[in-house]
C-alpha positions as CSV (number, residue, x, y, z in Angstrom):
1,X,-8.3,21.8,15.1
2,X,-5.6,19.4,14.4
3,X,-4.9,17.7,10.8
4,X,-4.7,13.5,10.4
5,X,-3.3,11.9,7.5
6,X,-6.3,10.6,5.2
7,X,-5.7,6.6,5.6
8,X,-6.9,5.9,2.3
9,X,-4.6,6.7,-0.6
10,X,-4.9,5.3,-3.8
11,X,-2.5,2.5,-5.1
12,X,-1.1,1.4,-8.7
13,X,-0.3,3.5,-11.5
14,X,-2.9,5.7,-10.8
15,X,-2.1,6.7,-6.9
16,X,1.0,7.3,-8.4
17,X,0.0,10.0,-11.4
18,X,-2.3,11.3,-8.4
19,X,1.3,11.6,-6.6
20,X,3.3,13.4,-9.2
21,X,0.3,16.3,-10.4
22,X,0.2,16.7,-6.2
23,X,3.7,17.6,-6.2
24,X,3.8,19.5,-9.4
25,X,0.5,21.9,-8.1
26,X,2.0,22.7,-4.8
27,X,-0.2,20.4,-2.4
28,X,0.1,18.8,0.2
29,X,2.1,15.5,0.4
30,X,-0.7,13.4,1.8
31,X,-4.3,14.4,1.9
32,X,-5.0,15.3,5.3
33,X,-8.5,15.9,7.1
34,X,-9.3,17.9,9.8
35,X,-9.8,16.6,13.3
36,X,-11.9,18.3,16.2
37,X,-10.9,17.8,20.0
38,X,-12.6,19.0,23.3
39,X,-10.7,21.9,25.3
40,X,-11.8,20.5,28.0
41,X,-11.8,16.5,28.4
42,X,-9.4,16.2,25.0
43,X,-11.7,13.6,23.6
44,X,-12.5,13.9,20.1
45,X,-15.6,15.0,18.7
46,X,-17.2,16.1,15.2
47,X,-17.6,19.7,14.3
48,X,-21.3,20.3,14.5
49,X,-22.5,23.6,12.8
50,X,-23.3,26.6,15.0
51,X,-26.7,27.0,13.4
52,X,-27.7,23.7,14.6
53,X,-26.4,24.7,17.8
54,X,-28.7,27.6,17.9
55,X,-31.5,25.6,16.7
56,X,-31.7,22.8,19.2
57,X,-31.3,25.4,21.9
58,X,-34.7,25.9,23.5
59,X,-35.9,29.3,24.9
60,X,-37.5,29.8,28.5
């Protein structure tokens, strides 16, 4: 798992309030997201839930 900067950040007066109480609680500086790559072929993909793993896997 690897963590991206969240490209949309709010702007104005607001963004910046958003900014300060950030600081002042401890968080991180930019919101960040997390981001899923392949072992294997290093192409990113999207988490996908290990029940639905199970699920779609079809017994012989």
């Amino acid at each position: 798992m690897v963590m991206k900067r969240v490209q949309t950040q709010p702007e104005g007066w607001q963004g910046f309030q958003q900014f300060l109480t950030m600081l002042m609680q401890g968080q991180h500086y930019y919101q960040m997201e997390q981001q899923y790559f392949c072992r294997v072929c290093n192409q990113q993909n999207e988490r996908v839930k290990q029940r639905d793993l199970l699920t779609g896997a079809r017994v012989s």
